[in-house]
N, C-alpha and C positions, 0 to 999 in steps of 0.2 A: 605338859605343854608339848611332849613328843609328839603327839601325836593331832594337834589341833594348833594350827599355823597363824590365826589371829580372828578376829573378830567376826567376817565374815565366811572362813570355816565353819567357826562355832555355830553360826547361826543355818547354816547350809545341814551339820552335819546334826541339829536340830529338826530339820524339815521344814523349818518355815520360809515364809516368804518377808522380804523387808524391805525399807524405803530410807534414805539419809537423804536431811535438807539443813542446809545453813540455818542457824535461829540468830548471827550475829549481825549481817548486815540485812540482806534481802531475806526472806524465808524463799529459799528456791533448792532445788532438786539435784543433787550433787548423782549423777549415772551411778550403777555400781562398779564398772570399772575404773572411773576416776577415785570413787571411794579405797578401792583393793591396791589398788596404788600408793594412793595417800597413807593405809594403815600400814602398807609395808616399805614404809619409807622410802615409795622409787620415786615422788612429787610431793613439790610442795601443796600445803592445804591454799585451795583457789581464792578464798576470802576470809583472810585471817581478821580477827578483831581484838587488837590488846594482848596481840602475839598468844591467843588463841582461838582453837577451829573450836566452834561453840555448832553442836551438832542437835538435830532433833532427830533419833529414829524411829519411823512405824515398824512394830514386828508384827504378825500374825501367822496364823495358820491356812490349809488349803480355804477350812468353810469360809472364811472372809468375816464372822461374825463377830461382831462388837464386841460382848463379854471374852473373846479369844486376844484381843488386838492387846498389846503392850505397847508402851511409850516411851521412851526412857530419851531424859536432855543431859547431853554429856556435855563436857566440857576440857578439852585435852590440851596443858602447854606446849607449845611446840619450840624447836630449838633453834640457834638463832640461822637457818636457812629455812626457816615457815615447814619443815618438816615433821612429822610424830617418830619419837625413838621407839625400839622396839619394848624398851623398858615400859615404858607407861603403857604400850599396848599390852604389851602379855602381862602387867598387873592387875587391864582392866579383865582380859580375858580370865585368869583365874579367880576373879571374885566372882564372874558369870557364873565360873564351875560349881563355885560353894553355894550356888543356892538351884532351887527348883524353877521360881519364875524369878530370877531377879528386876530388882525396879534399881534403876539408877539415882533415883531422886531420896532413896533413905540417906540422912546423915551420915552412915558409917563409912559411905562412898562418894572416897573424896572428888570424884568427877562429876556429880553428879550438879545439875544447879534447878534452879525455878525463874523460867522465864517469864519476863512484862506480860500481867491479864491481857494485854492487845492481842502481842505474840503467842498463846497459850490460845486464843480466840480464834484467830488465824488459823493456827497450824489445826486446832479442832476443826474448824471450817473444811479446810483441805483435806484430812482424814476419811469425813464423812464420806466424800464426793470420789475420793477415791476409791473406796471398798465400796461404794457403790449404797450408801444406808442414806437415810432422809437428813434434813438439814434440822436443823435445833429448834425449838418452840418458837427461838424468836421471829423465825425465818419470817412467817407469814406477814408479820408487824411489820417488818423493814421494807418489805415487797407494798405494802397498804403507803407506806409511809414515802417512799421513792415513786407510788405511781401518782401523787399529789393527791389521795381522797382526803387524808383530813386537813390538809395545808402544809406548806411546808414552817411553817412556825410551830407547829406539833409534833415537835421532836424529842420532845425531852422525856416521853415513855420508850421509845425505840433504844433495844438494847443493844449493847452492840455486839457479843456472838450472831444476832440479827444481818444486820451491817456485814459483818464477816463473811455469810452464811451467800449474803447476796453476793458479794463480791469474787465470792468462788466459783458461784455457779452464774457467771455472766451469759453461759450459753444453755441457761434454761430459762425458761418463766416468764420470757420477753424481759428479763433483770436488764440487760443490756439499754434497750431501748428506752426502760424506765429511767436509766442515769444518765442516758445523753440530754432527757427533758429536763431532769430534777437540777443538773449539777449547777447551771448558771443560776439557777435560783438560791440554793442552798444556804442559811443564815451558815453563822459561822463554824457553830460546833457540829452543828454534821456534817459541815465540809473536811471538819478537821478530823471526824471520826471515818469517813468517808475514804480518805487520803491515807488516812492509816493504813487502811484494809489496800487499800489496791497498791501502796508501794510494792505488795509482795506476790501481787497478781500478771503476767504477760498480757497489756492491755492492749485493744484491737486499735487502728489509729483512729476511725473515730473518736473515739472516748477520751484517750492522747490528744486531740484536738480540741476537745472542748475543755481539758485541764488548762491545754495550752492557753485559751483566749480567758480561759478564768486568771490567768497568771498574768498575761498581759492587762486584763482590765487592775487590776490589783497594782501593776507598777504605775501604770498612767494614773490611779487617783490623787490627791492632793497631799494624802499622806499614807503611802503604803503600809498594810501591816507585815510584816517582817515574818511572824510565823504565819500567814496564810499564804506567802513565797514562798518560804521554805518546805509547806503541807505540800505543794504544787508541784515544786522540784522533787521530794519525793516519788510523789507517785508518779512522776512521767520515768523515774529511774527504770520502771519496769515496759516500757513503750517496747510496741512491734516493729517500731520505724526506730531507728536509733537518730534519725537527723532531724525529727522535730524536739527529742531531748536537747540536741545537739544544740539546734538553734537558739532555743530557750534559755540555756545556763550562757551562751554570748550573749545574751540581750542581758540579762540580769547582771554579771559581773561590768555592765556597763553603769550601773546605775549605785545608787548610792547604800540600797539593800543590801548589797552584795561586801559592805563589811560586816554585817549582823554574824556574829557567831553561830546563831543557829542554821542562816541561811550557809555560811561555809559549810560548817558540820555535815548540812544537808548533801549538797555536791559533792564533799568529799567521801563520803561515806557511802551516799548511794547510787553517785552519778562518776564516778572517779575515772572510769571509761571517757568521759567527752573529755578530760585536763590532758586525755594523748595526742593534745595536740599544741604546739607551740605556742600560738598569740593564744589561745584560754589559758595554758596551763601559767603563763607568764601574768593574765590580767588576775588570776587566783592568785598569787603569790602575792600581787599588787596589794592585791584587797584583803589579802592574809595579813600582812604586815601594819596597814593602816585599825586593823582591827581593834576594837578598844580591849579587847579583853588581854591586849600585850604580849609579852614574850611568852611567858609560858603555854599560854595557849596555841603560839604561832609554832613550839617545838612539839606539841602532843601531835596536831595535824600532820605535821611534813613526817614524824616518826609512824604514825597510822598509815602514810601510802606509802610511805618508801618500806613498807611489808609487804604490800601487795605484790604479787609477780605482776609485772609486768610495766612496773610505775619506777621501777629507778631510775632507769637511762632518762625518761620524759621527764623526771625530776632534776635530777643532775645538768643536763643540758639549759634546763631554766635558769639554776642557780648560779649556772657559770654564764649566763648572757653578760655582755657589756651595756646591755641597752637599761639591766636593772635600774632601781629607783636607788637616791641614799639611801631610803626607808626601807627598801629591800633588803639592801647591801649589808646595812649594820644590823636587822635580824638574823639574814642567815652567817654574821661572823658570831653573835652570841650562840645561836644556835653551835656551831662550831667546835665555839670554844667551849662549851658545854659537854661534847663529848671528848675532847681532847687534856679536859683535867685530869 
């Protein structure tokens, strides 16, 4: 280890070229200076999930070719200020050393994990388009299938590495244009496959706009469904505009949706950014507490952001409001008292 200072040495003084992306909340692109940081314990990791950085990396070589390309999904606990000690780094690094190509995903490494078929679909998606190779077989179906030839009720052969493949490359194929027409239409399940794929995409705001009015026709119906909110909130999590997310999750915590667990889970997980701000992060709490799923579920949430940097203080300031509910009040005293036994 004298001589090889941690992960992205190793990989330096390999020749290769590589890439770190979140796989825990968004699939999104962590620079590699934030990376070199984070492994040498000078920051914390930017989106912790379950007080660990759940990481995907590309490695490759100069040629760029696919049989060169390695993958590996780590998964690092981090200690209790969301940092990596040097211990778990220089242990991952010297198991690099013991092998030729190492895979992170064998058994015998304990970091290693297998992420959700979505997330695995995704991040292939992305790979592709990055090293610059073609999209998957599915591709051409999903582009047939989003430009309306066979109907939109002819959904159920469209794969979804498809789906993914389109959603990556928004700015090829007229893909784009094809889902501003498709999405109002969309029966349910390729909405929901649909939303999968673009939570992890930086969507242009057209396209953020027509999620938007898909989300608003969904609360005005006579009985909203709860996870096509929640599909919705997702994928506006990744908007160019941050104030039509913005607007969105205030209308929704206005409403009665907005105690569904999934639909919390949803905002808080991918949308945790708009709760910086007072009256939402107050009417989330609201609707946290009234939640049916009870206490414990009200203690997993509030313990999920007050990891993230940058959500204590907007937490903390909520829970000390006077203006709280009873309903409030005596969650966050169990909560409390939960950590004070």
């Amino acid at each position: 280890m004298s001589s090889i200072s941690g992960i992205t040495d190793f990989l330096d003084q390999a020749g290769t070229q590589f890439k770190v992306f979140d796989m825990g909340r968004r699939i999104q692109e962590l620079d590699k200076d934030s990376f070199l940081a984070f492994e040498q314990g000078e920051q914390a990791y930017p989106w912790p999930l379950q007080q660990q950085a759940w990481l995907g990396m590309m490695v490759w070589n100069e040629s760029g070719s696919a049989d060169e390309l390695v993958i590996w999904f780590l998964r690092f606990p981090l200690d209790a200020t969301g940092k990596l000690t040097a211990g778990i780094r220089d242990d991952f690094v010297l198991r690099l050393l013991d092998k030729d190509r190492p895979d992170s995903n064998e058994e015998s490494n304990p970091y290693g994990f297998k992420p959700r078929q979505e997330h695995m679909a995704v991040f292939h998606a992305r790979a592709a388009k990055i090293l610059g190779q073609p999209a998957s077989r599915f591709y051409q179906h999903a582009q047939d299938y989003f430009s309306g030839q066979p109907g939109f009720d002819q959904w159920a052969f469209v794969g979804f590495q498809g789906i993914a493949d389109v959603s990556a490359r928004l700015d090829e194929d007229n893909n784009l244009q094809h889902l501003l027409q498709a999405l109002p239409q969309l029966p349910a399940q390729p909405l929901e496959a649909v939303c999968q794929c673009l939570e992890h995409e930086i969507l242009p705001q057209q396209l953020s706009e027509i999620i938007a009015q898909r989300l608003n026709q969904e609360l005005a119906a006579e009985a909203p469904d709860a996870n096509i909110v929640s599909l919705c909130i997702r994928a506006l999590s990744g908007s160019d505009n941050p104030a039509i997310c913005e607007q969105q999750i205030s209308r929704v915590l206005s409403t009665p949706e907005a105690q569904h667990p999934e639909v919390l889970a949803s905002i808080s997980g991918r949308c945790w950014k708009t709760l910086n701000h007072p009256e939402r992060i107050m009417a989330f709490l609201e609707n946290l507490a009234q939640c049916p799923e009870g206490q414990e579920f009200f203690n997993l949430v509030i313990v999920d952001l007050i990891n993230i940097p940058g959500m204590q203080q907007p937490l903390m300031d909520a829970v000390k409001s006077p203006d709280r509910s009873a309903a409030l009040s005596k969650a966050i005293g169990e909560l409390f008292q939960q950590f004070t036994q």
